[in-house]
C-alpha positions in Angstrom: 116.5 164.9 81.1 116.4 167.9 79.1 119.7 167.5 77.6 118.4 163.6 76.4 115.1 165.4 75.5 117.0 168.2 73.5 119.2 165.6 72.3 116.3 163.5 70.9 114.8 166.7 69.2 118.3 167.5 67.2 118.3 164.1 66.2 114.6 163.9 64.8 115.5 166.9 62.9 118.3 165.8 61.5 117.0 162.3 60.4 114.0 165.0 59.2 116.6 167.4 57.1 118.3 164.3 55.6 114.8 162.1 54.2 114.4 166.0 52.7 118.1 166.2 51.1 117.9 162.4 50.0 114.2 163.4 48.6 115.6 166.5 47.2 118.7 165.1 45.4 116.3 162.4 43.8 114.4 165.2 42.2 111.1 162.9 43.0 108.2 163.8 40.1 105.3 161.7 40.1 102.3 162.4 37.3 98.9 161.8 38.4 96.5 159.8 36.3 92.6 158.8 37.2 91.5 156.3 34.6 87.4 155.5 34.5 86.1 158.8 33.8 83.3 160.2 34.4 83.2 158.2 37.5 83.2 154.7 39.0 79.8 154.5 39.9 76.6 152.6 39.0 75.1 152.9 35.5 71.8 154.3 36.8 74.2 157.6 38.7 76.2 158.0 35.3 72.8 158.3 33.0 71.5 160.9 35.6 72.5 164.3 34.5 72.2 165.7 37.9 74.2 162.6 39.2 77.1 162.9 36.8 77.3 166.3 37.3 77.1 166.6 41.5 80.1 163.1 41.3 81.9 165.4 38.8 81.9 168.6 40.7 82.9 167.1 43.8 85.8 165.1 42.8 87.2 168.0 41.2 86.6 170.6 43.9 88.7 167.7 45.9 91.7 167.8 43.4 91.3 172.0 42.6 93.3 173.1 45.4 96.0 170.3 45.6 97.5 171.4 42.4 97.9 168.0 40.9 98.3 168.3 37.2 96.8 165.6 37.0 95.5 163.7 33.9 91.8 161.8 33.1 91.0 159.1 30.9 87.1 158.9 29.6 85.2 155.8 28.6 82.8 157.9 27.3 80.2 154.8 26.3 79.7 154.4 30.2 77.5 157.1 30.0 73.9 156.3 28.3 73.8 158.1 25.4 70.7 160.4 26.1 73.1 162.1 29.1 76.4 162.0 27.2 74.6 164.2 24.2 73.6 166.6 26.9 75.9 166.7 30.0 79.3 164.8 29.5 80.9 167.9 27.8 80.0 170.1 30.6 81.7 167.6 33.2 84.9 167.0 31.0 84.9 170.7 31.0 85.2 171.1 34.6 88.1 168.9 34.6 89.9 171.4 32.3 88.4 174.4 33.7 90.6 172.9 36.8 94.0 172.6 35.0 93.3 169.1 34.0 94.1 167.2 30.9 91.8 164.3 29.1 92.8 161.6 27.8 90.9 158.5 25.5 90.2 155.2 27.6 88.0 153.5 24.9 84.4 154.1 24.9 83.3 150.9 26.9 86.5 149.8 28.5 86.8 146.8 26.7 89.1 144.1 27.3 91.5 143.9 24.5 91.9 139.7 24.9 87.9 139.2 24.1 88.0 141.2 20.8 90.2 141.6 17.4 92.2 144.4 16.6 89.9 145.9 14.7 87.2 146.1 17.0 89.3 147.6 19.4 90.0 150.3 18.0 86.8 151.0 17.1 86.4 151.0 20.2 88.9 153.3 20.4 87.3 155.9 17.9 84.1 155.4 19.9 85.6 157.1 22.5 87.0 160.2 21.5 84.2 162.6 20.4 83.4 164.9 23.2 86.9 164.5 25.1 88.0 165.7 21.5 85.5 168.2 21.5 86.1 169.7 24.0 89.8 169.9 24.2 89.5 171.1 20.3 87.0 173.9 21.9 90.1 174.7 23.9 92.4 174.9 20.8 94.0 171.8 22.5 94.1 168.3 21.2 93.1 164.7 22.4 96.7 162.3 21.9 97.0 160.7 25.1 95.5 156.9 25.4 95.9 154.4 28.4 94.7 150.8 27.8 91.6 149.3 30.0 93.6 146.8 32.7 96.8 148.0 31.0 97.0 145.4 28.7 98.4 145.7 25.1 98.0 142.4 23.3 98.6 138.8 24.5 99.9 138.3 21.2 102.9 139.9 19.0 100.1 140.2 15.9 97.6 141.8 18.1 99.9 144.3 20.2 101.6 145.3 17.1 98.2 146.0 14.8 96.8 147.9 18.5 100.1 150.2 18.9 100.3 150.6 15.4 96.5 151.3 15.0 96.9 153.9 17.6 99.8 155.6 16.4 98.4 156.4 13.0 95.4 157.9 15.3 97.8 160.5 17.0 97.7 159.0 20.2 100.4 158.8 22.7 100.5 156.0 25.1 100.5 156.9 28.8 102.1 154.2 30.4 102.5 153.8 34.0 105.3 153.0 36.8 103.1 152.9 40.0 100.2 150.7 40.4 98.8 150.2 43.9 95.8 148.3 43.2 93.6 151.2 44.3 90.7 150.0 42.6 90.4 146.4 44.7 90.2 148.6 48.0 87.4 150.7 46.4 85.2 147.8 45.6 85.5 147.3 48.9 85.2 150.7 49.9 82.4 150.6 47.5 80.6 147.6 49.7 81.1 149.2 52.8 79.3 152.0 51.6 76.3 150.2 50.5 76.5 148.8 54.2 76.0 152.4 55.4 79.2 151.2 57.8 81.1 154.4 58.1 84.1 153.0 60.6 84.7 149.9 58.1 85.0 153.1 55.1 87.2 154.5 57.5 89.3 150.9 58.2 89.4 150.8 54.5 90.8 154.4 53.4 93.3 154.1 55.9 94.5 150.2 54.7 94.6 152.2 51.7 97.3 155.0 52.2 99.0 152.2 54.2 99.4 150.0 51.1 100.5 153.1 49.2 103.6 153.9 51.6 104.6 150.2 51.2 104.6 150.2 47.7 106.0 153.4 47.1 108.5 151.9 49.9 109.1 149.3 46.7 108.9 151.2 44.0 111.3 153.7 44.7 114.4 151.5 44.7 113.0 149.2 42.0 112.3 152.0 39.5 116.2 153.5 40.6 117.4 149.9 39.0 116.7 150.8 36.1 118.2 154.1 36.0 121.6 153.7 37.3 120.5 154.8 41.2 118.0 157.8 39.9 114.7 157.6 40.8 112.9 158.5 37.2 109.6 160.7 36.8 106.7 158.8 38.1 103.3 157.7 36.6 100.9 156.6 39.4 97.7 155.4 38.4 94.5 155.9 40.0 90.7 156.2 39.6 87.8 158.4 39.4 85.8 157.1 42.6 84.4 157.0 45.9 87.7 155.6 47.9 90.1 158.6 46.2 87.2 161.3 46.5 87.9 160.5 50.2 91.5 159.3 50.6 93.0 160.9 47.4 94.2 164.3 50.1 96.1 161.7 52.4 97.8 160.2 49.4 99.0 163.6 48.0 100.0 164.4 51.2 102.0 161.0 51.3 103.5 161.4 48.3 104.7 165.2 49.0 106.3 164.6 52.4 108.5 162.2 50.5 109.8 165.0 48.3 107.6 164.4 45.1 107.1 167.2 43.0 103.1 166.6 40.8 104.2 167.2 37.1 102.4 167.0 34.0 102.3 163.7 31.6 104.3 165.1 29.3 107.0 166.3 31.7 107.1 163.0 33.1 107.3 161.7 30.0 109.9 163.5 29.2 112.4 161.3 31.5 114.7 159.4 29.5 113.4 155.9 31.2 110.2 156.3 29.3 112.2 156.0 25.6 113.2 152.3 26.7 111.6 149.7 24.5 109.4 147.2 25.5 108.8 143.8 24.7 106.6 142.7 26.9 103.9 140.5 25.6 101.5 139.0 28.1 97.9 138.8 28.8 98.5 140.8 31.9 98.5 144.3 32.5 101.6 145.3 34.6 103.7 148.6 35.3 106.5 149.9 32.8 109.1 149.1 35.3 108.4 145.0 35.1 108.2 145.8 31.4 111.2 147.1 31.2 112.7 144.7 33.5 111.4 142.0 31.7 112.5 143.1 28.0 116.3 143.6 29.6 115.7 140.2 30.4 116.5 140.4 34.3 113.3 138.7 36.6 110.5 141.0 37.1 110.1 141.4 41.4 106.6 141.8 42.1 105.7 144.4 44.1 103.5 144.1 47.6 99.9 142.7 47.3 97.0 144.7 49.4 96.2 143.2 52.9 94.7 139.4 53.2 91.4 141.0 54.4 90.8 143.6 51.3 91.6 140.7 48.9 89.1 138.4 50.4 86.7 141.0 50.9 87.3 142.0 46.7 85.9 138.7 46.1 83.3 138.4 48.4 79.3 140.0 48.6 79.1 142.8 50.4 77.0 140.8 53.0 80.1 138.9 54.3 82.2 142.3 54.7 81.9 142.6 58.0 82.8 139.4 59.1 85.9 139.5 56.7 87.2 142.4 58.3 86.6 141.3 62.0 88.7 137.9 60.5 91.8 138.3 62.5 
């Protein structure tokens, strides 16, 4: 018996040792991105000054000590104007008192398929000031820019007048690799909350790093595809919220004992894959790698969709929750 039990010890570490050295000779690098700044939240917390400021603080006292490098994308028009005069520069300056970066996310997170060109980037100039202010304060600059639902243009016109629109603006498009549909389980998160039901928050956060193994499970091997069997630097896309104030520790715990190291944007961005073209033209908002996979003109494999119940439970009033997640 102890001979089997020291047996089974030696080979736990060395299954252990060998996830490391496979981790290791990937050189896994994955760039953290929250999109919806200040905060998903209601309209009534975000005009609040004391509000904006207690959801700001928080969040980032979460992310200070994890070291994420992580970067933040502002609608800035989310926040009623009498608050954004007076307290939005003092949140987005907690971000970068952290180590943070800020990026534009258009001022109302519009939908690019409802309005011209044009508007859209007005839209887009709506959103900069005090991100720009007070990165400029900082002798920094505002260049980086992630589309609202990821989507660049349905049409080759419109994508081409955006991208080019946005180019002669100085901005650099973040793209992104790793999309786990966080923000369907914090609607539902979200619901459970408003319920008061703190076992179903729990059911829900823990659905939710669940889903993020199995897609990194997916993504790993897809993104390698692409890159003649190395795993490139990731972008993983998340957002400013309740669910990840919560859950966001688990997942960069995840995502380090699989041997990721949290870069910058710009490092990441620095991996060959991310000079690829792409030709991608769609009204749908989809990761780089189908992008990519799509322009080399090989079928774009979908990745895993979140459980049955969080789905359903997206869709539905918070009211019928409960009885969603009981469903078997």
């Amino acid at each position: 018996m102890r001979i089997s039990a020291a047996l089974s010890a030696l080979v736990a570490l060395a299954l252990a040792l060998g996830l490391a050295r496979a981790a290791d000779a990937q050189d896994r690098r994955v760039a953290v991105t929250f999109d919806d700044l200040p905060y998903q939240a209601a309209d009534a917390a975000l005009c609040d000054p004391a509000s904006l400021m207690r959801l700001t603080t928080d969040f980032v006292e979460m992310l200070r000590p994890l070291d994420t490098h992580a970067t933040a994308f502002v609608n800035e028009g989310r926040v009623c104007a009498p608050t954004r005069a007076s307290t939005l520069a003092r949140a987005l300056d907690l971000w970068l008192d952290a180590g943070l970066d800020l990026g534009n996310h258009t001022a109302d997170h519009v939908n690019i398929h409802d309005i011209a060109a044009d508007a859209y980037l007005a839209n887009v100039d709506a959103g900069a000031p005090v991100a720009r202010s007070v990165l400029e304060a900082r002798g920094r600059r505002l260049h980086w820019f992630r589309h609202p639902f990821l989507f660049t243009g349905e049409t080759p016109e419109k994508h081409d007048a955006i991208a080019a629109g946005l180019a002669a603006r100085g901005y650099d498009v973040a793209p992104v690799t790793i999309d786990n549909n966080d923000w369907m389980f914090a609607d539902v998160y979200r619901k459970a909350e408003t319920l008061g039901d703190a076992d179903l928050m729990r059911r829900i956060g823990e659905a939710y790093v669940a889903h993020m193994t199995t897609v990194l499970d997916f993504f790993e091997p897809y993104s390698a595809e692409l890159a003649d069997g190395r795993e490139p630097a990731q972008v993983l896309l998340l957002h400013a919220n309740s669910l990840n104030q919560a859950f966001y520790p688990r997942i960069h715990a995840l995502y380090l004992a699989r041997g990721y190291r949290f870069v910058t944007l710009d490092e990441a961005l620095a991996d060959p894959i991310y000079a690829r073209p792409d030709a991608y033209v769609r009204a749908n908002g989809i990761s780089w790698l189908h992008r990519w996979t799509h322009t080399e003109g090989r079928p774009i494999r979908w990745e895993p969709a979140p459980p049955a119940w969080i789905v359903a439970a997206n869709k539905a009033p918070a009211a019928d929750l409960a009885a969603i997640a009981a469903a078997p």
